[in-house]
N, C-alpha and C positions, 0 to 999 in steps of 0.2 A: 414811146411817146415822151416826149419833151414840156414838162412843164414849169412854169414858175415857183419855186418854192414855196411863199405863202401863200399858194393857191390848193395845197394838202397838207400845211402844218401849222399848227399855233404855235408863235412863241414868248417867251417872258423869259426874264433876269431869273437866274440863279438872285438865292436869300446871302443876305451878310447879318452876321452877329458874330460876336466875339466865343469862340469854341472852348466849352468846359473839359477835363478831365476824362468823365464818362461820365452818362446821360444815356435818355432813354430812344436818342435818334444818333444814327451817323452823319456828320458832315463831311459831307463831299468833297474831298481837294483834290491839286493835280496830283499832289504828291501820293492819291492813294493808286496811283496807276502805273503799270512796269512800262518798258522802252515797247512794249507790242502793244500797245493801248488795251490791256487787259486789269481788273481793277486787283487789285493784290491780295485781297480777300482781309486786309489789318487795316482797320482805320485806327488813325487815333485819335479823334476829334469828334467831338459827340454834342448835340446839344439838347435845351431841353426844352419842349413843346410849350408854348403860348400861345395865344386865340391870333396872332403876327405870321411867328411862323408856321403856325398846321397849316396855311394855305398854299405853304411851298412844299410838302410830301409831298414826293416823288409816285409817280400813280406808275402800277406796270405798262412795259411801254416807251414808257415816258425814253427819249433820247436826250441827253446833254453832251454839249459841246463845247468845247474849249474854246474860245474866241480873241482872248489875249494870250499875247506873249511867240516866240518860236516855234513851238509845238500844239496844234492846232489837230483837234482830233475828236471823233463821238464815240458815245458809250450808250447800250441798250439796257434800263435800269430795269430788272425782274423785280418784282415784289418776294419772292423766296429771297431774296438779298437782306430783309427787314425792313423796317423805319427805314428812312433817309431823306435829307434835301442838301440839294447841291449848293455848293458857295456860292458865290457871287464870279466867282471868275466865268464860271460856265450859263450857257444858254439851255433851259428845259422848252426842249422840242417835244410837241405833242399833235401824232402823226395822224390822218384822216386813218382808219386802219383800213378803209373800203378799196384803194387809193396805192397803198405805201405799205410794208412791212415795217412796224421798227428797226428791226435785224437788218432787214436792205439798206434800207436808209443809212444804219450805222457803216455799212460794209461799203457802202457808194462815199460815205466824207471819208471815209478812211483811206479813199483809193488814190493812187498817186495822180490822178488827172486833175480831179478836185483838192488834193494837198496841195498842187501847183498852182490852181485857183484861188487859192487861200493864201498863199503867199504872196501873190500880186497885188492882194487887197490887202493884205497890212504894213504892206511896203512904204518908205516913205518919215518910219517916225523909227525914233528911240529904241520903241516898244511897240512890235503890231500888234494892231487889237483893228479887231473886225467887227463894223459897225451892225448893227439890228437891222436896219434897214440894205447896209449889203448881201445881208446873207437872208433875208426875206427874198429878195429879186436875182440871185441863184436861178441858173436852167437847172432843174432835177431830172436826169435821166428815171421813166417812170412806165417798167415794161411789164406784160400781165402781170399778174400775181403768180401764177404759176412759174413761171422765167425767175420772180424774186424769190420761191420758195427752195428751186433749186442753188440761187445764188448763197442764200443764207444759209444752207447747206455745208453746200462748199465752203465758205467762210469758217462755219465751225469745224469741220472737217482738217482745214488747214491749221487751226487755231488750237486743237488738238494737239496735233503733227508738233506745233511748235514748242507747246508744253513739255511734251514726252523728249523733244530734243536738247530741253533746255536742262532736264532731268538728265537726261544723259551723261552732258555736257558737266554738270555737276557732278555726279560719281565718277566722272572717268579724273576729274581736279581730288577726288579725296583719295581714288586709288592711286596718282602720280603722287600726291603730297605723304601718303601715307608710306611709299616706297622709298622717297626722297627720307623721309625720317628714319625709316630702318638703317636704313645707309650710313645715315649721317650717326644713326646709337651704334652700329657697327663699328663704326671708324673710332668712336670714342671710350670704346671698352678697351 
């Protein structure tokens, strides 16, 4: 079933403040996300709670969304993650859950039908940025919840797959660079 986006989700600005050293909250950037839209698990940006910002921690659930710039993408925020509120660059989506899985939700902006969707809407400037009101009026593909449970499944399933390949990928570059060096202290003895 096919619905209107702010018709299963609340949305509101990501917080701006100027980010400390370390503090007792993470602040959310893009930069804390690899090229799979997975968050990196190292923030460096931290801020620290005023009666301002507590009203932007991040509640489990919660979805944010990139909305400026080239790379346009959402993320499912767990509460086991700690503290956190998102910058200003991103959109805190906050899903009907009766409705919407977070997890679906992130796994549906994430997909290339809706990246193409997202593209066309910040076409046009410098720098696209995708207005609040474009992405409230959004079709949201929106199928049982059981169809989403499987999807977010698979999702994570795949997201796995891609960890473990990236790990791979990584030791097979230490055991080539490591062979390359024998060689190369071979040749020099």
């Amino acid at each position: 079933m096919e619905k209107v986006f702010e018709s299963i989700a609340e949305f509101q600005f990501g917080y701006y403040d100027k980010p400390v050293d370390s503090g007792a909250v993470s602040y959310i950037q893009v930069k804390d996300f690899d090229a799979n839209n997975q968050f990196s698990n190292e923030t460096s940006a931290f801020l620290n709670i005023d009666e301002k910002s507590r009203k932007h921690l991040l509640k489990d659930g919660d979805v944010i969304f990139v909305a400026k710039g080239f790379r346009n993408f959402a993320w499912t925020y767990k509460e086991s993650f700690g503290p956190a509120i998102a910058s200003s660059i991103f959109f805190v989506i906050k899903v009907d859950t009766s409705k919407i899985l977070p997890e679906f939700l992130t796994s549906l902006l994430n997909s290339a039908a809706y990246q193409q969707q997202f593209q066309q809407l910040g076409a046009g400037s410098s720098i696209p940025s995708i207005r609040k009101s474009e992405l409230e009026a959004i079709k949201i593909q929106v199928p049982p919840l059981e169809l989403q449970r499987k999807t977010v499944t698979i999702n994570e399933l795949y997201l796995k797959e891609l960890q473990l390949t990236n790990k791979i990928i990584d030791e097979k570059q230490k055991y080539y660079n490591n062979i390359i060096n024998k060689l190369i202290t071979q040749v020099h003895v």
